[in-house]
DRENDO-1510 file (C-alpha; in Angstrom, 1 decimal, always signed):
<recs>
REC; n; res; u; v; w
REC; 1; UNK; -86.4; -57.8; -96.8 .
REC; 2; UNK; -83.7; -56.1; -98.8 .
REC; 3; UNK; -84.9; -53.9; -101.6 .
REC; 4; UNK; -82.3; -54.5; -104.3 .
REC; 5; UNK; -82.1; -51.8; -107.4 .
REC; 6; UNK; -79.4; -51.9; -109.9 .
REC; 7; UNK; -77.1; -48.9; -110.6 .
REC; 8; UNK; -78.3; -47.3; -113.9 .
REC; 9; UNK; -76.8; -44.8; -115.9 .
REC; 10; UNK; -78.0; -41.6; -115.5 .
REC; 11; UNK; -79.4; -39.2; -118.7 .
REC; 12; UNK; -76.5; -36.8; -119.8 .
REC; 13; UNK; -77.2; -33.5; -118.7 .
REC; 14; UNK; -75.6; -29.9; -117.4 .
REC; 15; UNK; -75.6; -30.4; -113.7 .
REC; 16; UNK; -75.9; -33.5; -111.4 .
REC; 17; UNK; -76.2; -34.0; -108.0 .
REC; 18; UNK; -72.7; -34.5; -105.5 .
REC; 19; UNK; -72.5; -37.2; -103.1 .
REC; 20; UNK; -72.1; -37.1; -99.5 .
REC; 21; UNK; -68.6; -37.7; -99.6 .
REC; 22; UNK; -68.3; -35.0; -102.1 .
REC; 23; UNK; -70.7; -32.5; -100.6 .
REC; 24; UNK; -68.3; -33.2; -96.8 .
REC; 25; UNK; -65.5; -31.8; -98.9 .
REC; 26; UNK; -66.9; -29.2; -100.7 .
REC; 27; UNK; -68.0; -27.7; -97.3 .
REC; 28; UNK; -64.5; -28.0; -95.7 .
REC; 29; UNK; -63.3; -26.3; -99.0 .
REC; 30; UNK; -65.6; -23.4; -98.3 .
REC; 31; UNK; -64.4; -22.8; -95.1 .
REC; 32; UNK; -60.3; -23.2; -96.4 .
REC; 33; UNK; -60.6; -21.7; -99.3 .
REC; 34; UNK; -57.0; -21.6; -100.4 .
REC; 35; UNK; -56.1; -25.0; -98.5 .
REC; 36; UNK; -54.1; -28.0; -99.9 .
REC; 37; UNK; -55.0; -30.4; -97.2 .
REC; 38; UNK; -57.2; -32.5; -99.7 .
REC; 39; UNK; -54.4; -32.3; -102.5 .
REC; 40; UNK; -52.8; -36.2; -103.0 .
REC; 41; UNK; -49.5; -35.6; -104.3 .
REC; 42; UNK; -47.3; -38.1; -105.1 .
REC; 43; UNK; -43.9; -38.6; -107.2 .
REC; 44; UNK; -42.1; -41.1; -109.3 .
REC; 45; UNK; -38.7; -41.8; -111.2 .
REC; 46; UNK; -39.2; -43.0; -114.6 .
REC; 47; UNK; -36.0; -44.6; -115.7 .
REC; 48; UNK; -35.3; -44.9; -119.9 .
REC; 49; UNK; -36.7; -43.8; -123.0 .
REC; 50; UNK; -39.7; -41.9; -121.7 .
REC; 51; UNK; -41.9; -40.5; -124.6 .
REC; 52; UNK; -44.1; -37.2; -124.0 .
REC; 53; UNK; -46.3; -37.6; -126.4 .
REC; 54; UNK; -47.7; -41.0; -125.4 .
REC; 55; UNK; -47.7; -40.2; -122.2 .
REC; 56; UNK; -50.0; -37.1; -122.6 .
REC; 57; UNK; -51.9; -39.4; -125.2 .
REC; 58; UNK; -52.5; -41.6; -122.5 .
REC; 59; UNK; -53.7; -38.9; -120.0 .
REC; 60; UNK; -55.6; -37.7; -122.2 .
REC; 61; UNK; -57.7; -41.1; -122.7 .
REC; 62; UNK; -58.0; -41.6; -119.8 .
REC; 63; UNK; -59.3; -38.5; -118.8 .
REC; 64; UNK; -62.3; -39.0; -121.6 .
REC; 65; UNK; -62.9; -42.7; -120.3 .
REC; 66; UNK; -63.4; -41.5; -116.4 .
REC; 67; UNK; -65.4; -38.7; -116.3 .
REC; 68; UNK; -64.4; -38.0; -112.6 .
REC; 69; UNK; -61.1; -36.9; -114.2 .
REC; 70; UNK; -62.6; -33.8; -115.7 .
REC; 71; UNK; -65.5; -33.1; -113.1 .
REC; 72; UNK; -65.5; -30.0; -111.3 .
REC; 73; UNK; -68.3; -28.6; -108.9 .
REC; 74; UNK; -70.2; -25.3; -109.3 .
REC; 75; UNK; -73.3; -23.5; -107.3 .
REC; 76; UNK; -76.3; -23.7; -108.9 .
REC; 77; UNK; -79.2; -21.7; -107.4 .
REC; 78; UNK; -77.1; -21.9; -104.7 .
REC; 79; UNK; -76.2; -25.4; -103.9 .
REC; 80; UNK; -73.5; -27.5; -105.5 .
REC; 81; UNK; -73.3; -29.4; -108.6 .
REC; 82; UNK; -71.3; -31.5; -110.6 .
REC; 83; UNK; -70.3; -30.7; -113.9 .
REC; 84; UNK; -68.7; -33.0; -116.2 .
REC; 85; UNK; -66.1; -31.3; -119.0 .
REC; 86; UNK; -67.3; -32.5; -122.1 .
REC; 87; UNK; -64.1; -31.2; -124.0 .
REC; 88; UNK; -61.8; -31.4; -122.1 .
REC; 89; UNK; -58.2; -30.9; -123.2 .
REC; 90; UNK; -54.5; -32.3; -121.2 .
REC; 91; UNK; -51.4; -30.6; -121.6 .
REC; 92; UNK; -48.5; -32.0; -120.4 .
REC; 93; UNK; -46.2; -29.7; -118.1 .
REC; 94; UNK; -42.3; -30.7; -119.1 .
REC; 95; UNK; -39.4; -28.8; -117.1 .
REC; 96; UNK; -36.4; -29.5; -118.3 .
REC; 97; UNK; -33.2; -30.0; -115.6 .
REC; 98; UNK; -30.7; -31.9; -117.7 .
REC; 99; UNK; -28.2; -28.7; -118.7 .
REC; 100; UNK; -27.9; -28.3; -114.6 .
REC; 101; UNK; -24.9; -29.8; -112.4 .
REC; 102; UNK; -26.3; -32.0; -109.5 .
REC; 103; UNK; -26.7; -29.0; -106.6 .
REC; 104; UNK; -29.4; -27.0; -109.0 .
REC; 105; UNK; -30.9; -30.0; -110.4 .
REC; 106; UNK; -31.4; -31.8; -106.9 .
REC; 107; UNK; -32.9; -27.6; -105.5 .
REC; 108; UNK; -35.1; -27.2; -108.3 .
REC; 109; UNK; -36.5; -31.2; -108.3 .
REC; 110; UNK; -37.3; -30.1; -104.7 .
REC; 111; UNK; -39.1; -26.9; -105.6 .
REC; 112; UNK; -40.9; -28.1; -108.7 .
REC; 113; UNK; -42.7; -30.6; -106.6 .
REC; 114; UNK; -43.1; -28.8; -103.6 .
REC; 115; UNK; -45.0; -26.2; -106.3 .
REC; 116; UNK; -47.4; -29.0; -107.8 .
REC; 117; UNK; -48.0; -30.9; -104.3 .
REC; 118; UNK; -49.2; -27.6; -103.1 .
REC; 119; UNK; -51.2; -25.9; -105.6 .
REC; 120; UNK; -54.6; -24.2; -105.2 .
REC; 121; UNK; -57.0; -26.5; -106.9 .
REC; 122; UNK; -60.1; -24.3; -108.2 .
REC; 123; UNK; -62.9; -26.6; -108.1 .
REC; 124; UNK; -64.9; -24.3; -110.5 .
REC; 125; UNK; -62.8; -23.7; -113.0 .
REC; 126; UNK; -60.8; -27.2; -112.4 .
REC; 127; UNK; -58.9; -29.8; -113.8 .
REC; 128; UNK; -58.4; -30.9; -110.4 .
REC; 129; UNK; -55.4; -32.7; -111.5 .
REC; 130; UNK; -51.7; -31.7; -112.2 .
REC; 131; UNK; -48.8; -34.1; -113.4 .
REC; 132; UNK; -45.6; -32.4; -114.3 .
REC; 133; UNK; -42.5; -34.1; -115.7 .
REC; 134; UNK; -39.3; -33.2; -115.2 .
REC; 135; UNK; -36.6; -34.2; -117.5 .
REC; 136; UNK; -33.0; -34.8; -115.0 .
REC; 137; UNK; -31.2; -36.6; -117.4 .
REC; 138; UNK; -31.6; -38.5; -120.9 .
REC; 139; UNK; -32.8; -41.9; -119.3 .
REC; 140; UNK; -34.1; -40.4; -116.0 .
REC; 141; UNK; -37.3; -38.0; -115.1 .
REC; 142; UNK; -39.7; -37.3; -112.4 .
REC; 143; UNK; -43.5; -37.3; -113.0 .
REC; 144; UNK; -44.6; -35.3; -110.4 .
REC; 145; UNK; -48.6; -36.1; -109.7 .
REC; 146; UNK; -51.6; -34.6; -107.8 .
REC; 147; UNK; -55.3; -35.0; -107.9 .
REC; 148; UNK; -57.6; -33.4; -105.8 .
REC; 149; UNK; -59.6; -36.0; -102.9 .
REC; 150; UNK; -62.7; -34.8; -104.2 .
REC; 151; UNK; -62.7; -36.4; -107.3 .
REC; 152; UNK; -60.2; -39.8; -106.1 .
REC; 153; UNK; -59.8; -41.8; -103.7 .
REC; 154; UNK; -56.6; -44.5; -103.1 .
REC; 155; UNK; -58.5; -47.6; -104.2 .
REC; 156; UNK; -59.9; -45.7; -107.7 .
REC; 157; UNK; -55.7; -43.9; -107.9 .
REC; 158; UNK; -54.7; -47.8; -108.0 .
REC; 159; UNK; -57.5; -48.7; -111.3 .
REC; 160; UNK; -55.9; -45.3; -112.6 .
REC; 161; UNK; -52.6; -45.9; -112.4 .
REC; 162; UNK; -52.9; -49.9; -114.1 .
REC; 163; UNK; -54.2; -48.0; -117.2 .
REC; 164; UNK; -52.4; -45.2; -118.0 .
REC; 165; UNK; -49.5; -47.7; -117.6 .
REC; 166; UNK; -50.9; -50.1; -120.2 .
REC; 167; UNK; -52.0; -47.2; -122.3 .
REC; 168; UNK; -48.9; -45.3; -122.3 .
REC; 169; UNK; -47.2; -48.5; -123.0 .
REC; 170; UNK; -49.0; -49.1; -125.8 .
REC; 171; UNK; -48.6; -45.7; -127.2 .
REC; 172; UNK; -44.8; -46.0; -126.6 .
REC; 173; UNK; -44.9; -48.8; -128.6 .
REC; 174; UNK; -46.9; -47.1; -131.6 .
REC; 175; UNK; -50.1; -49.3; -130.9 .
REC; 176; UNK; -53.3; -48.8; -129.7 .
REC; 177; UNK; -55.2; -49.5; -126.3 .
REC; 178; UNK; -58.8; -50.1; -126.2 .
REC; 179; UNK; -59.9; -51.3; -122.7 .
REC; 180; UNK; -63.5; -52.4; -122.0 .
REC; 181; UNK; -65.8; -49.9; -122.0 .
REC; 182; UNK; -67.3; -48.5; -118.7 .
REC; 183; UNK; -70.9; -48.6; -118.3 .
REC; 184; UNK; -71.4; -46.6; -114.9 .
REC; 185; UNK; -69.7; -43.6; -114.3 .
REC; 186; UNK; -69.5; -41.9; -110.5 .
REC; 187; UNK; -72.1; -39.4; -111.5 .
REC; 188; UNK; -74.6; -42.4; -111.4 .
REC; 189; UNK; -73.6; -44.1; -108.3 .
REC; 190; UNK; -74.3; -40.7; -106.4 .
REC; 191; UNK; -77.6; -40.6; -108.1 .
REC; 192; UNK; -78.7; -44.3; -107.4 .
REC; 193; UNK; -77.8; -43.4; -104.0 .
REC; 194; UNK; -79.8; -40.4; -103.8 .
REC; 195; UNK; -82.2; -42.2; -105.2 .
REC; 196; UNK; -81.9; -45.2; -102.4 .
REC; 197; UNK; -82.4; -42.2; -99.4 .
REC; 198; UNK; -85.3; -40.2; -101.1 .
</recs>
């Protein structure tokens, strides 16, 4: 017989416990300490009036609805942790390319990404995310984005990217966006399944 329990939400607190998944990477990240092996870059064109500010808004929100977004990991009595930013802040990085002629714009596209898909995530001090815009033209720009594996997976990257599309668009548009709330969080999976081994 199967003993069935039911995800719960766990009590806020400092410090909760990693999950195995979590606690595999956070060895190998021990052992390469300056590595980018478990960075997921990716990039995209974005073609028309694309707005900053809602686009940060959007981030932003989203961050504070998926606290995974603003997790990072830190040794407590000497084991690992997670801790969950409670105010956590996004900023937008915007580089501007549009004043350059196609050569430079095309050389520094290359280099801006190759600079976020490649940087040193500090799961301390986190976030262990990075999006970058770059602005080529009036109606054309590159977001430029990379998350760390040990807060995202591809399934959860495809959940993100529907909303931050629907928010943004609904910022663009001067509305608002309220999606359903979530009632679990990741921090409560990994307990309940702690909880199942104990």
């Amino acid at each position: 017989q199967t003993d069935y329990r039911e995800i719960q939400p766990v009590e806020e607190r400092e410090y909760y416990a990693l999950s195995y998944a979590q606690r595999r990477l956070w060895v190998l990240c021990q052992f390469e300490e300056d590595s980018t092996a478990y960075n997921m870059p990716t990039a995209l064109m974005l073609r028309g009036d694309f707005q900053p500010n809602a686009f940060q808004r959007a981030v932003q929100k989203l961050a504070d609805r998926h606290q995974s977004m603003r997790t990072v990991f830190v040794m407590v009595d000497g084991a690992p942790y997670q801790r969950v930013i409670r105010d956590f802040k996004f900023k937008l990085e915007i580089r501007d390319l549009a004043n350059l002629d196609a050569g430079e714009k095309e050389e520094k596209s290359r280099k801006i990404y190759t600079d976020v898909a490649n940087c040193v995530f500090d799961l301390e001090k986190g976030p262990l995310f990075r999006i970058t815009v770059v602005r080529l033209d009036e109606d054309n720009y590159l977001l430029i984005y990379n998350i760390h594996h040990i807060i995202n997976d591809g399934w959860s990257q495809g959940n993100i990217n529907n909303e931050i599309i629907s928010m943004y668009n609904a910022f663009a548009k001067g509305e608002e966006q309220e999606l359903p709330p979530l009632t679990l969080q990741y921090k409560d999976y990994t307990q309940w399944h702690a909880d199942l081994i104990d």
